[in-house]
N, C-alpha and C positions, 0 to 999 in steps of 0.2 A: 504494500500500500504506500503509496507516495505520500511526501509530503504536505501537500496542498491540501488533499483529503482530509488525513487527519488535522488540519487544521479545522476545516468546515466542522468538523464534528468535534473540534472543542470548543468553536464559537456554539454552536448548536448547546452542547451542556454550559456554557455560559450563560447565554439568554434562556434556555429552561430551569436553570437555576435560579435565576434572577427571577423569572416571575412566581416560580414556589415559594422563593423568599419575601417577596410580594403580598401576595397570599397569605401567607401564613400570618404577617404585618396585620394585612387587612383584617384575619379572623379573630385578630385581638380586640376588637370592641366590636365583634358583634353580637348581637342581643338574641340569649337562648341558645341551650345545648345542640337543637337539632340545624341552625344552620353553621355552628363550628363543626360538626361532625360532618356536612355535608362537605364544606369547605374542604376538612383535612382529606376527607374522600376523592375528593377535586385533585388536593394537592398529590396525594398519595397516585394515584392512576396516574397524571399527564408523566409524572417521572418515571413511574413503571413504562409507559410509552415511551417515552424517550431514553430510556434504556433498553429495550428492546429491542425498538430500532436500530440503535445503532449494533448493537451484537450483533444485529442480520448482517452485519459489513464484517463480523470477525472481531477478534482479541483489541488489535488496533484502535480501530474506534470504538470500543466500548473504553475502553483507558481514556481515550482520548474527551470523550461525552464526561467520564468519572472526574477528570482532571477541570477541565470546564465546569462542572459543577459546583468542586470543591470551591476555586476561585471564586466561585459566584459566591458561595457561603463564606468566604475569607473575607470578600469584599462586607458581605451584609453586618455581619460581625464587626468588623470597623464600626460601618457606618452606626448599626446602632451602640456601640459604646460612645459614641461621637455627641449624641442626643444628653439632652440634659436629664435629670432624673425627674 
């Protein structure tokens, strides 16, 4: 697998990280167990998808989606220690 590739599919686990991380943000104030539960349902599936797709490409890009994700979550981690309390 070439380079280029595996880059597409660590930007690809970047921006689905990013918006899990989103998500998850958002489901902090929202009102009542059954739409957090829906939500983490939400979050929980799109990442199951988006790892799975990328395993359909092999080892490679499933590392590569894993590594993009993390980022996204290293990033979110800043940002929220960054917030005031």
């Amino acid at each position: 697998m070439n380079a280029p590739i595996l880059l597409l599919y660590g930007v690809l686990g970047l921006v689905g990280g990013a918006i899990y991380f989103a998500v998850l943000r958002f489901s902090l104030g929202l009102p009542g167990w059954r739409l957090v539960a829906a939500a983490a349902a939400a979050r929980l599936a799109t990442a199951g998808l988006l790892f799975w797709l990328a395993a359909q490409g092999g080892a490679g890009p499933l590392l590569a989606a894993l590594a993009g994700f993390l980022a996204a979550r290293a990033i979110a981690l800043r940002w929220v220690r960054s917030l005031p309390p």
